[in-house]
C-alpha positions in Angstrom: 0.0 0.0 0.0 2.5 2.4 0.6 4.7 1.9 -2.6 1.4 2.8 -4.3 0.8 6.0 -2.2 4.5 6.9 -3.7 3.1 6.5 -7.4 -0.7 8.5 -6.5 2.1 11.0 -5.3 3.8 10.7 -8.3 1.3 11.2 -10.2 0.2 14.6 -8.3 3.4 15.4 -8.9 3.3 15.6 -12.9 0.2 17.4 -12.2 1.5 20.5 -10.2 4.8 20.6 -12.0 2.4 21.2 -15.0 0.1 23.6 -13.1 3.0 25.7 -11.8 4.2 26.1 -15.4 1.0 26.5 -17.4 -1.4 27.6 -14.5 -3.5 31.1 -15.9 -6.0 31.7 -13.7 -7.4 31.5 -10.4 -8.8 28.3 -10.3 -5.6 26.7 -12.1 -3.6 27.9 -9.4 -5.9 26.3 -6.8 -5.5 22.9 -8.6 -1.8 23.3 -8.4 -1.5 24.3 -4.5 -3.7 21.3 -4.0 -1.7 19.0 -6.3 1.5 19.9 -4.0 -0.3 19.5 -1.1 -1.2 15.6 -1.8 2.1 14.8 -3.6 4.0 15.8 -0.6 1.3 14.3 2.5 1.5 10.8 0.3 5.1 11.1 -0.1 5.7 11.6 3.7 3.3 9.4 4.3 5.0 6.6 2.7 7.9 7.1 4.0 6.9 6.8 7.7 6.8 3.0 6.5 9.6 2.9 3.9 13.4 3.8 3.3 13.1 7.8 3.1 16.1 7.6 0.2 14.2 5.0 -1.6 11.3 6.6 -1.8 11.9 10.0 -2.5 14.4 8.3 -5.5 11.5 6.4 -6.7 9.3 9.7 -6.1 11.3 11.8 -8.2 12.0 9.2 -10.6 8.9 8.7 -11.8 7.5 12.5 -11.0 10.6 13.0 -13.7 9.7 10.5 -16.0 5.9 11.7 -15.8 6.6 15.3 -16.7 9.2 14.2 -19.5 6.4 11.9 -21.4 3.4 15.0 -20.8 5.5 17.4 -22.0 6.2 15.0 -25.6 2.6 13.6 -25.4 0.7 16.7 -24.4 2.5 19.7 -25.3 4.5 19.0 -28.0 8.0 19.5 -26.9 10.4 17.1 -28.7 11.7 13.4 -27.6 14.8 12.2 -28.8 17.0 9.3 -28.8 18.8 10.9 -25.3 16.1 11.1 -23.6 14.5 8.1 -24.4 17.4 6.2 -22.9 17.8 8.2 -20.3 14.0 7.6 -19.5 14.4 4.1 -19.5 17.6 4.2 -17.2 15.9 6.3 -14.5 13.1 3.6 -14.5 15.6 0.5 -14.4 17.0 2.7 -11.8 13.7 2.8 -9.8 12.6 -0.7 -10.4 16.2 -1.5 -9.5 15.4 0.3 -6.1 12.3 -1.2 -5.3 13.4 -4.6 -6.0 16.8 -4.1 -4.0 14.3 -2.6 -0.4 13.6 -4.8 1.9 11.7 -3.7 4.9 9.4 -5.3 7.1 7.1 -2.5 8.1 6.8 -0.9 4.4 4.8 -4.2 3.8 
């Protein structure tokens, strides 16, 4: 349960990294505060139970990874060959993490 409170924070991560930069009005910027808000209470949440390096490494990770791939997908910006691989080494990287934690409370 927590490792999936780190990706739900994750995921409000791409969202206020995307509201901070593209936020116009007021109720944008309410989104966003409230995006940053339940990206960081999961995260610390999570790591009550879990290795705090591993899981802000995972959390950043895949916040990175997130905001890379909306930015091609949704926006437009260019994806080339660098950061494809790179993409795919910070995941190996986070997978790697997750496989390589062992801890009896994070269970």
């Amino acid at each position: 349960m927590n490792w999936l409170k780190i990706v739900i924070a994750a995921l409000f991560e791409v969202g206020w990294v995307i509201g901070l930069t593209h936020a116009s009005n007021l109720m944008e910027w309410f989104g966003t505060v409230i995006a940053i808000f339940l990206s960081f209470y999961l995260l610390i949440q999570a790591s009550k139970m879990l290795p705090v390096g591993t899981t802000y490494a995972i959390f950043v990770g895949l916040g990175t990874t997130g905001v890379t791939l909306c930015d091609f997908f949704v926006f437009g910006q260019p994806l080339n060959m660098g950061k494809i691989v790179l993409i795919f080494t910070l995941l190996a990287g986070v997978v790697g993490l997750k496989l390589a934690t062992t801890s009896e409370r994070g269970a």
